[in-house]
C-alpha positions as CSV (number, residue, x, y, z in Angstrom):
1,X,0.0,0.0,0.0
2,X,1.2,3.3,-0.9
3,X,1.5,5.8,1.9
4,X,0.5,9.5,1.4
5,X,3.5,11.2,0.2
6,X,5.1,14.6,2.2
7,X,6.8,17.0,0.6
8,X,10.2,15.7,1.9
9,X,9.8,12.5,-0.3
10,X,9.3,15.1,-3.3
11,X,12.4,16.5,-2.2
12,X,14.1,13.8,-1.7
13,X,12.8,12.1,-5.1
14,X,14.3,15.0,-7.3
15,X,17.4,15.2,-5.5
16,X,17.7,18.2,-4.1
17,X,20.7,18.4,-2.6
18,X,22.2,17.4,-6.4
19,X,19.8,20.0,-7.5
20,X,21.4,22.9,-5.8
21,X,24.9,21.8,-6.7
22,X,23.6,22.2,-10.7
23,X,22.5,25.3,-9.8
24,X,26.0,26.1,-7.9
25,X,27.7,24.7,-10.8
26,X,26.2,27.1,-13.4
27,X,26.0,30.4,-11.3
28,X,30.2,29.5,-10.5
29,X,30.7,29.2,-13.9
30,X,29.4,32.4,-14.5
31,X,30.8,34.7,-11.9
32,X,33.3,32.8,-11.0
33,X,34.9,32.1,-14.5
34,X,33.5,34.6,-17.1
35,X,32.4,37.3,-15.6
36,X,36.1,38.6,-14.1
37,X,37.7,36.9,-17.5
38,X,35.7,39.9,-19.3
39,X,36.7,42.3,-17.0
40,X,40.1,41.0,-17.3
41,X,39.7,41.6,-21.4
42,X,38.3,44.8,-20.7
43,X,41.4,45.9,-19.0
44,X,44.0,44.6,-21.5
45,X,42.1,45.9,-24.5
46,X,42.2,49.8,-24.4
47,X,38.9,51.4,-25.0
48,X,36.7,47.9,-24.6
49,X,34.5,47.3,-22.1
50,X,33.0,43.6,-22.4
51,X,29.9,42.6,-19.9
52,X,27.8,39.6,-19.5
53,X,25.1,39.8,-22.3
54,X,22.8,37.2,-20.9
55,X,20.1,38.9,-18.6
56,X,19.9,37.8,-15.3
57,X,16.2,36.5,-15.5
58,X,17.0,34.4,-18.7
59,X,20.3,32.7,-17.0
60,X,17.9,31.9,-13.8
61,X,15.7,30.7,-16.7
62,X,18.7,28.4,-18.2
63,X,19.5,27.2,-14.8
64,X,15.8,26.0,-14.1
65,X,16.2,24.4,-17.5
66,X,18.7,22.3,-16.6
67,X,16.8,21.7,-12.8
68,X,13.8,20.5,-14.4
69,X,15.7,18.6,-17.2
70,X,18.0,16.9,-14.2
71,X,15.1,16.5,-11.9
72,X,13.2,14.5,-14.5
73,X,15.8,11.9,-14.8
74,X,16.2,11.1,-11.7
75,X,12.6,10.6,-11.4
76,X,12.7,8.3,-14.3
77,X,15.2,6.1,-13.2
78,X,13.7,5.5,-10.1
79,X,10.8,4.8,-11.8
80,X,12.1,2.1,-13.8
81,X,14.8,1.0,-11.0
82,X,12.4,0.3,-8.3
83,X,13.2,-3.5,-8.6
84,X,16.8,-3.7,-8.0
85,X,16.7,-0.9,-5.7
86,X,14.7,-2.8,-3.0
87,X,17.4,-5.2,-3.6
88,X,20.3,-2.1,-3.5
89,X,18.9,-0.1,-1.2
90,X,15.8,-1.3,0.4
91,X,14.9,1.7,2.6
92,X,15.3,4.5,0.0
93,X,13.0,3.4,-2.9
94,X,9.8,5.8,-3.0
95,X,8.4,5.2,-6.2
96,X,5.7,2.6,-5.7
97,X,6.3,3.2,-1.8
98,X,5.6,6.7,-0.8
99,X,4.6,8.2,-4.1
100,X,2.6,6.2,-6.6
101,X,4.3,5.9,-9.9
102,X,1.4,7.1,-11.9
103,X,2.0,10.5,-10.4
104,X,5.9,10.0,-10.5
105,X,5.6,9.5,-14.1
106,X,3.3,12.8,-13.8
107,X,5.9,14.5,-12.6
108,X,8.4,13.4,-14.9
109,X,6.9,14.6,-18.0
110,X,6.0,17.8,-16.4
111,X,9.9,18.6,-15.3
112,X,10.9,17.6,-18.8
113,X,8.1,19.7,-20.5
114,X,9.3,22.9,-18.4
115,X,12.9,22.5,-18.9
116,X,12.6,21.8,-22.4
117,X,10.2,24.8,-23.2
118,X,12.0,26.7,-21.2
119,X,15.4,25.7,-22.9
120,X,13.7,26.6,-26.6
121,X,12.8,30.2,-25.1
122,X,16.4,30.7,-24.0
123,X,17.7,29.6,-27.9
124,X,15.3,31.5,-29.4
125,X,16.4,34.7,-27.5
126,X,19.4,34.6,-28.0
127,X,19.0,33.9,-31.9
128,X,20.2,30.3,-32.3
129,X,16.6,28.2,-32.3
130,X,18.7,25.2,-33.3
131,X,20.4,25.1,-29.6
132,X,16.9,24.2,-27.5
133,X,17.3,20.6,-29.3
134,X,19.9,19.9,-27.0
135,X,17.5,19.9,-24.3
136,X,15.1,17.7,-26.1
137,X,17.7,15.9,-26.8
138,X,18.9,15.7,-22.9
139,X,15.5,14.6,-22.6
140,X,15.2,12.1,-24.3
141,X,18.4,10.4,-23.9
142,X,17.4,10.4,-19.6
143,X,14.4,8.9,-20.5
144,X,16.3,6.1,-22.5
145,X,18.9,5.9,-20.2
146,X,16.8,4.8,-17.3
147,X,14.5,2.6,-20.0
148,X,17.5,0.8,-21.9
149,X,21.3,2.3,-22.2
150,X,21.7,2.0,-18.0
151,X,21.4,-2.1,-18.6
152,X,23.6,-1.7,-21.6
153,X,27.9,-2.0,-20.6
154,X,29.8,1.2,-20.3
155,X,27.0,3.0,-22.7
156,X,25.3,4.4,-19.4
157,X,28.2,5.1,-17.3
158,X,29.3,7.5,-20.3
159,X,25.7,8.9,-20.6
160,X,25.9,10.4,-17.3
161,X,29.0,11.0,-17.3
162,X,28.2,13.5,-20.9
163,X,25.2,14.8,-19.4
164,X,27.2,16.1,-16.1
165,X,30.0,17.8,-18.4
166,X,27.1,19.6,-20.4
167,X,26.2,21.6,-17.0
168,X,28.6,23.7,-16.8
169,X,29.3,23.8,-20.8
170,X,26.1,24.9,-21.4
171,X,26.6,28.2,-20.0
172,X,29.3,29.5,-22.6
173,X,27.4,28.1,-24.8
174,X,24.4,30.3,-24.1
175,X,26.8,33.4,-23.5
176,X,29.4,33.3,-25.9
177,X,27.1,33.8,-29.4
178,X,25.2,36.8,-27.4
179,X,29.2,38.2,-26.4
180,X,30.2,37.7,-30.3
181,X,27.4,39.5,-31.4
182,X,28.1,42.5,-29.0
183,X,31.7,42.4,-29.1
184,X,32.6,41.2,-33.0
185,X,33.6,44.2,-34.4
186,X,35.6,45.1,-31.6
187,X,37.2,41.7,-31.4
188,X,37.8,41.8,-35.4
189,X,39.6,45.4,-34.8
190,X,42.1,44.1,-31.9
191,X,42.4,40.7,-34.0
192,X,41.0,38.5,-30.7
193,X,38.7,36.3,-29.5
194,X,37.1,35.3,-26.5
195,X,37.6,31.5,-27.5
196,X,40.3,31.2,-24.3
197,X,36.7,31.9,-22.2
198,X,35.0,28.7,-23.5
199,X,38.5,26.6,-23.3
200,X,38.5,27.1,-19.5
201,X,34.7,26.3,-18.9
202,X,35.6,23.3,-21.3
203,X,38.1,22.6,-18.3
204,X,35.4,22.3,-15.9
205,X,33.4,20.7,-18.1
206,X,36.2,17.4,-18.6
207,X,36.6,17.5,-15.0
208,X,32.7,17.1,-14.6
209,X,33.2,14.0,-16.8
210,X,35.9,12.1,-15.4
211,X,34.6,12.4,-12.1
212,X,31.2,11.4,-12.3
213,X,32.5,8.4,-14.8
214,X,35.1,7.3,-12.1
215,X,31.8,7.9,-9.8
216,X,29.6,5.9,-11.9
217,X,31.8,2.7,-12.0
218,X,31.8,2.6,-8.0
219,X,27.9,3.0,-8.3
220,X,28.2,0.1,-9.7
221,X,30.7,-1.7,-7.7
222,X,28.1,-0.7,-4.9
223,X,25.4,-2.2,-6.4
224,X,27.1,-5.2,-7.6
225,X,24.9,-8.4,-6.5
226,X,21.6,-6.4,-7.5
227,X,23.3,-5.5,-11.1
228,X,24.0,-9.5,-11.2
229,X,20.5,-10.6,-10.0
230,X,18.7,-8.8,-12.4
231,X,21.1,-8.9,-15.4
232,X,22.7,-5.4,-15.6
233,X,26.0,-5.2,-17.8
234,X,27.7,-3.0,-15.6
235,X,31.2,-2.7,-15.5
236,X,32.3,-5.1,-12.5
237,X,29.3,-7.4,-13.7
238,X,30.9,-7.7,-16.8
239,X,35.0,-7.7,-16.3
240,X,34.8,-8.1,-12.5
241,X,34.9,-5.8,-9.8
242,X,38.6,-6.1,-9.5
243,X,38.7,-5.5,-13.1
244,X,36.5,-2.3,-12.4
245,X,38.8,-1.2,-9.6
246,X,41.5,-0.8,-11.8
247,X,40.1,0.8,-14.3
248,X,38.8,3.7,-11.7
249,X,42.3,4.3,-10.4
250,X,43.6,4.7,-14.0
251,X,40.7,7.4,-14.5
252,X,42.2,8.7,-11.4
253,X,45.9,8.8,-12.2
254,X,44.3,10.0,-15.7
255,X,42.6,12.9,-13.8
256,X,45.3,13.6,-11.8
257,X,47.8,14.2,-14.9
258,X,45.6,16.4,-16.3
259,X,45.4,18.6,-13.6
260,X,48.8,18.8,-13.3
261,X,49.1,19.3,-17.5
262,X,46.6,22.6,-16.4
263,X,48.7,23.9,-13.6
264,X,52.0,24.0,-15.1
265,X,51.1,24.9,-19.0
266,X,48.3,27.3,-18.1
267,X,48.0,28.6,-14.3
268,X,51.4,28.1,-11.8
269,X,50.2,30.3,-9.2
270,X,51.0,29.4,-5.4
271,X,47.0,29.8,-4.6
272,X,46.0,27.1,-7.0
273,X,48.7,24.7,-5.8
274,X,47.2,24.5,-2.8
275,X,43.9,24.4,-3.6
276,X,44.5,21.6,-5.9
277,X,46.9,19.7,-3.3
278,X,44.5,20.3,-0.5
279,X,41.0,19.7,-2.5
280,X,41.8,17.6,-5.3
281,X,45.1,16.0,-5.4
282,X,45.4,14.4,-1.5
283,X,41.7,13.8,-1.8
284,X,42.2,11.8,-5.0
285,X,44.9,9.8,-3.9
286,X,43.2,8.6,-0.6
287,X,39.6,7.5,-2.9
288,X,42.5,5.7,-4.9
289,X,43.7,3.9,-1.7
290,X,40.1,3.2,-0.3
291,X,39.1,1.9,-3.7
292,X,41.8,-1.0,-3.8
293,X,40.6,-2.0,-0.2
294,X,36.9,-1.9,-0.2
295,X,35.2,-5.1,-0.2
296,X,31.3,-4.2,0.9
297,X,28.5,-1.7,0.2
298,X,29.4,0.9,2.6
299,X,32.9,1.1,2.1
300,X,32.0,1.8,-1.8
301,X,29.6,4.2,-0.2
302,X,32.6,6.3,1.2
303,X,33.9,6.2,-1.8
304,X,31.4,7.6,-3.7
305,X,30.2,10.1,-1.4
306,X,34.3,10.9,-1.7
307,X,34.0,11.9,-5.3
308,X,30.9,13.8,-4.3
309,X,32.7,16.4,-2.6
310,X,35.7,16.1,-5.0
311,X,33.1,17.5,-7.6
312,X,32.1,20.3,-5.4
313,X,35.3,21.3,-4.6
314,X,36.4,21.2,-8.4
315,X,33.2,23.4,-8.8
316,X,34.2,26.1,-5.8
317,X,37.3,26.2,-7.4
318,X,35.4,29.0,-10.1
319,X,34.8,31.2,-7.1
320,X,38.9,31.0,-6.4
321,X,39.5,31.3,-10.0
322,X,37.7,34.7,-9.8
323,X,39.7,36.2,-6.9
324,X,42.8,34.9,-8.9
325,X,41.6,36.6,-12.0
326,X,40.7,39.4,-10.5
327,X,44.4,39.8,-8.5
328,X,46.1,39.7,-11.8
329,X,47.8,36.9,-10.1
330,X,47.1,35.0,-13.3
């Protein structure tokens, strides 16, 4: 029998604590990364002035885009997962528990509608109609995700793992056409570009991926027997979850190396050393450690909730990037 839902079990259905770290992640990329980048141009180029030339209320708007959009997939997949996880994770399923799925699958297409409207709005303001098929696009491929690639090896891992990077790409994406338009002739005259803008949200972006990929696989090393029982080709179902263990530590050592490819070739600055060795680097190398030795659920747990914070350090790095930017340290 299904127990009259509160609004806690809403919350806790979207994800809202993964919600407001979206949110985070866009607003940081913003003013944490192009807005003082601008200001930065502004200063080097004489007689240039470049400002952010999305409004406010459509940004919010592209944000709550990508909210809706990431909200409906998580109700999705629990829609569809509620089998293996009552074998995962028994006491957290709510679909079918605490709120029925007809009105889960109510509120799915409702999410996606909204962020998907709202997402042809923002393209059509800003000139490029073509752009709000990305988020049916996003859409749709949540929807399948949860209905066929999740089962499907590595396909679904990589899925997410695409679909995280896009957060914070998609807003250059929305910004940079609007700055081109406002700025071309000026950036024709000084023989520029702003393309150095979009290569360092890109570098948030690749982070975003190989974190939540190297997060993904210990998902799945968690949910290992369920995967089995109900014929999931995840990653340790398929090569083994020492297999799978090996493979996240060489996405580590992978990240790792890039990181230090950034910092040498591109930033060098004391403050970002120790960001990096405090936040990322130590961090990195102890989930490495950890990894090798877990053998049950909750030590894949740690892990996982590990990476979590990895990814919200990598995304309050923005906010230090600005101060740096703004100190001409840089």
């Amino acid at each position: 029998m299904v127990k009259i839902p509160f609004m806690k079990d809403y919350l806790r259905l979207v994800r809202y604590q993964n919600l407001i770290v979206v949110a985070l992640t866009q607003y940081a990329i913003r003013w944490g990364v192009i807005d003082p980048m601008l200001s930065a141009a502004s200063t080097n180029l004489p007689n240039a002035e470049f400002h952010l030339q999305l409004g406010a209320f459509q940004f919010f708007l592209l944000v709550l885009s990508t909210i809706c959009l990431t909200a409906a997939g998580y109700v999705i997949n629990d829609y569809f997962d509620t089998r293996t996880d009552f074998f995962n994770r028994p006491g957290k399923v709510l679909v079918g528990t605490k709120i029925p799925r007809r009105q889960a699958m109510v509120i799915h297409i409702l999410l996606s509608f909204v962020g998907v409207v709202l997402g042809f709005y923002i393209s059509f303001h800003i000139g490029i109609p073509l752009l709000g098929f990305i988020f049916l696009i996003i859409s749709g491929m949540l929807y399948f995700y949860s209905t066929t690639y999740k089962r499907q090896f590595l396909i679904g891992n990589l899925l997410v793992a695409i679909m995280t990077a896009l957060v914070p790409l998609m807003v250059i994406l929305f910004e940079l056409p609007e700055l081109n338009k406002e700025y071309g002739n000026v950036l024709v005259s000084y023989n520029t570009d702003l393309m150095y803008i979009f290569y360092w949200v890109l570098g948030f972006s690749v982070f975003a991926f190989l974190t939540n990929f190297i997060r993904e696989i210990v998902k799945d090393m968690e949910d290992f027997e369920g995967d089995r029982i109900y014929g999931r080709n995840s990653i340790p179902v398929v090569l083994g979850v020492k297999n799978a263990k090996i493979i996240v530590n060489v996405l580590i050592i992978i990240t790792l190396f890039l990181l230090l490819f950034v910092y040498f070739r591109f930033l060098a600055d004391p403050i970002t050393l120790i960001y990096f060795s405090l936040f990322l680097f130590l961090p990195f190398l102890f989930l490495s450690f950890k990894t090798m030795k877990a053998k049950n659920k909750s030590d894949y747990h740690l892990v996982g909730n590990g990476l979590k914070i990895i990814m919200l350090a990598g995304v309050i790095y923005a906010f230090v990037a600005r101060f740096i930017i703004q100190t001409q340290i840089l």
